[in-house]
Structure formats: C-alpha cells, structure tokens
C-alpha positions in Angstrom: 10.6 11.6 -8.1 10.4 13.4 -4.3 11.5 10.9 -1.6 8.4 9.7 -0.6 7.2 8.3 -4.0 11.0 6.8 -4.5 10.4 5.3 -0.7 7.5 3.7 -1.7 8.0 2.8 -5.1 11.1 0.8 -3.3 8.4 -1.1 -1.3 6.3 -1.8 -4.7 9.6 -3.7 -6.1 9.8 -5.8 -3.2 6.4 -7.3 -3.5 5.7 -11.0 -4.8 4.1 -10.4 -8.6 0.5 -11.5 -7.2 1.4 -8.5 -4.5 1.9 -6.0 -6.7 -1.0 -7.0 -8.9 -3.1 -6.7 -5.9 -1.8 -3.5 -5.5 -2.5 -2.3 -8.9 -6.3 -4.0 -8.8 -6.7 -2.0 -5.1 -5.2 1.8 -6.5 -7.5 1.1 -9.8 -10.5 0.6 -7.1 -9.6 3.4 -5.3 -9.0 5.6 -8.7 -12.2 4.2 -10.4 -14.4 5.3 -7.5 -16.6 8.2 -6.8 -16.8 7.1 -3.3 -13.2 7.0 -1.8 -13.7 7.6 1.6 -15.1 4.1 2.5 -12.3 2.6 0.7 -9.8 4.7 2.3 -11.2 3.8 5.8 -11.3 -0.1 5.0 -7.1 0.5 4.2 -6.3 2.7 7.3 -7.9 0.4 9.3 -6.2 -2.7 7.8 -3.0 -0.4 8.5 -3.7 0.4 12.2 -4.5 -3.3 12.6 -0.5 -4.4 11.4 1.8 -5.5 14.5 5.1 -3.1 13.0 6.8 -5.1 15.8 6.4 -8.3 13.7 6.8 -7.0 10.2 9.1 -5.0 8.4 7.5 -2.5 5.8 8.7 -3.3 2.3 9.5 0.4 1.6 11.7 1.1 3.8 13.0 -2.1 5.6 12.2 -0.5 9.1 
C-alpha cells in the first residue's frame, strides 16, 4: 500500500466499531451512487466545519 492509504487505513483502526461501520455504510453511499458530487460536498463541508485545534485526526495523531 502507498503512504497515504497506509495513513488512513491507521485512522480506520482507531475508530470505535460503530465508527468504522459508519464509515463503511458512508464509502458504500458514496460508491453506490451515480450522483457523487452532492455527497462529496455534504463531507468537505462537514470537514471544513472540524476545529483541528480541538481534535486530533485518527490517522495520523496530528
């Protein structure tokens, strides 16, 4: 595996079991659906809205 998908895959072991199961459910959405954009937008704008200063990511720790 390239870095990034190691990286991430690091974060997806340090979810909560109903985390990564609403991770899973969330990539299937995304996967399933002929119209990814608007799904895409909904999650980048979830991102922007996260305070970094106040959490950690779960990939990386930074």
């Amino acid at each position: 595996m390239n870095e990034n998908i190691t990286i991430v895959f690091h974060g997806f072991l340090n979810l909560s079991a109903k985390e990564k199961l609403k991770l899973v459910e969330a990539i299937n959405e995304y996967f399933d659906s002929n119209e990814r954009e608007p799904i895409r937008a909904d999650w980048e704008k979830k991102f922007a809205e996260i305070d970094f200063d106040k959490n950690r990511c779960k990939c990386c720790g930074k």
